[in-house]
Legacy VTK file of the C-alpha trace (Angstrom):
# vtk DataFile Version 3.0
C-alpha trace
ASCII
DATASET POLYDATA
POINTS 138 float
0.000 0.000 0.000
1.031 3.299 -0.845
2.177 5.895 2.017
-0.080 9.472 2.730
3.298 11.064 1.061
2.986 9.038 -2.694
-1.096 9.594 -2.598
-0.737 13.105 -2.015
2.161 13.290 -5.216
0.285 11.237 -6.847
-2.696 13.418 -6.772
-0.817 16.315 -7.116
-0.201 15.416 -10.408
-3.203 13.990 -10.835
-4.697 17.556 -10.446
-1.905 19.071 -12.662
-3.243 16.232 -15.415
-6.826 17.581 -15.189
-6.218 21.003 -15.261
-3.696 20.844 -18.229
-6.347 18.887 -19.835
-9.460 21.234 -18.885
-7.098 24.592 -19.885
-6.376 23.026 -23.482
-9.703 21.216 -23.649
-8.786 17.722 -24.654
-12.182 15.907 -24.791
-10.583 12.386 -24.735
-8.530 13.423 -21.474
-11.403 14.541 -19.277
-13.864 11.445 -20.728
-11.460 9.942 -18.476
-10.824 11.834 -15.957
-14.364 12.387 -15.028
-16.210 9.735 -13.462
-19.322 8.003 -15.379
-21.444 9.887 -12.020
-19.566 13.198 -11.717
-21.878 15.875 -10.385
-20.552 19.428 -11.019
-21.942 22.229 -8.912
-20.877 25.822 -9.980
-22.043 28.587 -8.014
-21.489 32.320 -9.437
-21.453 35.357 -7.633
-25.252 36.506 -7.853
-25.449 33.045 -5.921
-26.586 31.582 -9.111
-26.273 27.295 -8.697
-25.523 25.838 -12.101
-25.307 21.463 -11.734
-23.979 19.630 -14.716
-23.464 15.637 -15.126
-20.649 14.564 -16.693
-22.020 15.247 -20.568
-23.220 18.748 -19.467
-20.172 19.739 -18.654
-17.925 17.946 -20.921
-20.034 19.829 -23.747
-18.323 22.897 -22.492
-15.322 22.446 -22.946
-16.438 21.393 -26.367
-17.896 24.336 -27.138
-15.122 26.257 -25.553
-12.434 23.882 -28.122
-15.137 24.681 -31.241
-15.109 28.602 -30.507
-11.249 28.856 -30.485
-10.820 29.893 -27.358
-7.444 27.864 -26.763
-5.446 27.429 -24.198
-7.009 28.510 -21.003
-5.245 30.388 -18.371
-3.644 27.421 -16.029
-2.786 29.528 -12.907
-3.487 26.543 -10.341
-2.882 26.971 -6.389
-3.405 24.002 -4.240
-5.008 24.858 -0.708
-5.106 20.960 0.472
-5.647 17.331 -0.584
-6.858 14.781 2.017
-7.022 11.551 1.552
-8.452 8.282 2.818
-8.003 4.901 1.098
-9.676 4.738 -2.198
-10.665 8.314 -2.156
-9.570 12.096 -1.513
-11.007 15.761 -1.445
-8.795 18.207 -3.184
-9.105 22.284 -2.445
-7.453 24.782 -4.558
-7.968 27.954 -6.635
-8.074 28.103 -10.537
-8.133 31.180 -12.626
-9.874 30.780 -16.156
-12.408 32.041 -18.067
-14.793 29.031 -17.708
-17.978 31.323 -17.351
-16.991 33.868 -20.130
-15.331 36.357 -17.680
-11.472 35.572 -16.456
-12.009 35.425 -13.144
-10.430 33.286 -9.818
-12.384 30.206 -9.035
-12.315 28.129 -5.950
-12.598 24.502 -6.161
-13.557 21.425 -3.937
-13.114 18.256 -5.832
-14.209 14.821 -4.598
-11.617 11.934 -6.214
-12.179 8.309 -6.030
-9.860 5.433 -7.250
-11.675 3.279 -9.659
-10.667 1.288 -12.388
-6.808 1.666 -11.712
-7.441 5.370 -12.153
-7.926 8.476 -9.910
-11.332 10.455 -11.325
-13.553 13.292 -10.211
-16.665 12.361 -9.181
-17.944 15.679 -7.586
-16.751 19.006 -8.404
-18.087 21.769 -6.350
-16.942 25.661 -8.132
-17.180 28.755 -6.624
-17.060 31.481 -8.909
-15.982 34.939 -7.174
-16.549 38.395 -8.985
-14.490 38.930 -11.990
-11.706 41.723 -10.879
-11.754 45.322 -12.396
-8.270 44.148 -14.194
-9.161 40.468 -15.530
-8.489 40.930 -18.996
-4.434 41.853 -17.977
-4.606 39.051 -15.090
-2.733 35.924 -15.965
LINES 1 139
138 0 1 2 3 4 5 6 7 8 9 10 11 12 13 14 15 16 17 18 19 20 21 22 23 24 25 26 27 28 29 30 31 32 33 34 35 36 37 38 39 40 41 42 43 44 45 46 47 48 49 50 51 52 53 54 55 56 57 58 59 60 61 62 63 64 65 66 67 68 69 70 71 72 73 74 75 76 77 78 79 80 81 82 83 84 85 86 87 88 89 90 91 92 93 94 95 96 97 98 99 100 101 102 103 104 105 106 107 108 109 110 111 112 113 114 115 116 117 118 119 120 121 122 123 124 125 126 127 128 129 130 131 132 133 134 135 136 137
């Protein structure tokens, strides 16, 4: 069995892996990386709740992909990853343009090892106000 110290790389990269393949939206990458029952929850700053399933919000990226609007910004900060056994809850900050506006997102992502494989199966997004200065942010 692994020690706390691999998991925690290993989902370090893990998370590096999904957000290099959310930022340059590779369709084929997040099929699977996202779990078959990933819930999304995204809630915006006029406490707007938006909930996708796994085709929902897969399409996005599509349609983010089809639109040219390639690569996303990858700033990434990693708050803290717990885990326990066969599963692990991940909390960090992103900074993309996801909702049409650049603008810092916090994140709360539920992983669970299945089918020799880390995936997301609930991702929890809270969008905060886009800043005065988000088209120079990076």
């Amino acid at each position: 069995m692994m020690g706390e110290k691999d998991t925690t790389k290993e989902i370090e990269a893990f998370i590096d892996y999904l957000v290099q393949a959310g930022v340059h939206c590779r369709v084929d990458k997040l099929e699977s990386v996202y779990h078959k029952d990933i819930q999304v929850f995204m809630l915006d700053d006029s406490d707007q709740l938006t909930v996708a399933d796994k085709a929902a919000f897969i399409d996005r990226f599509k349609r983010k992909r089809n639109a040219g609007e390639l690569p996303l910004n990858d700033w990434t900060k990693v708050h803290h990853i717990a885990t326990n056994n066969n599963s692990a809850l991940v909390i960090f900050s992103r900074r993309n343009n996801l909702s049409g506006l650049e603008r810092k997102l916090r994140l709360a992502i539920d992983l669970i090892y299945e089918d020799g494989r880390w995936q997301v199966i609930r991702e929890i997004i809270f969008l905060e106000p886009p800043s005065p200065d988000s088209a120079r942010q990076n």
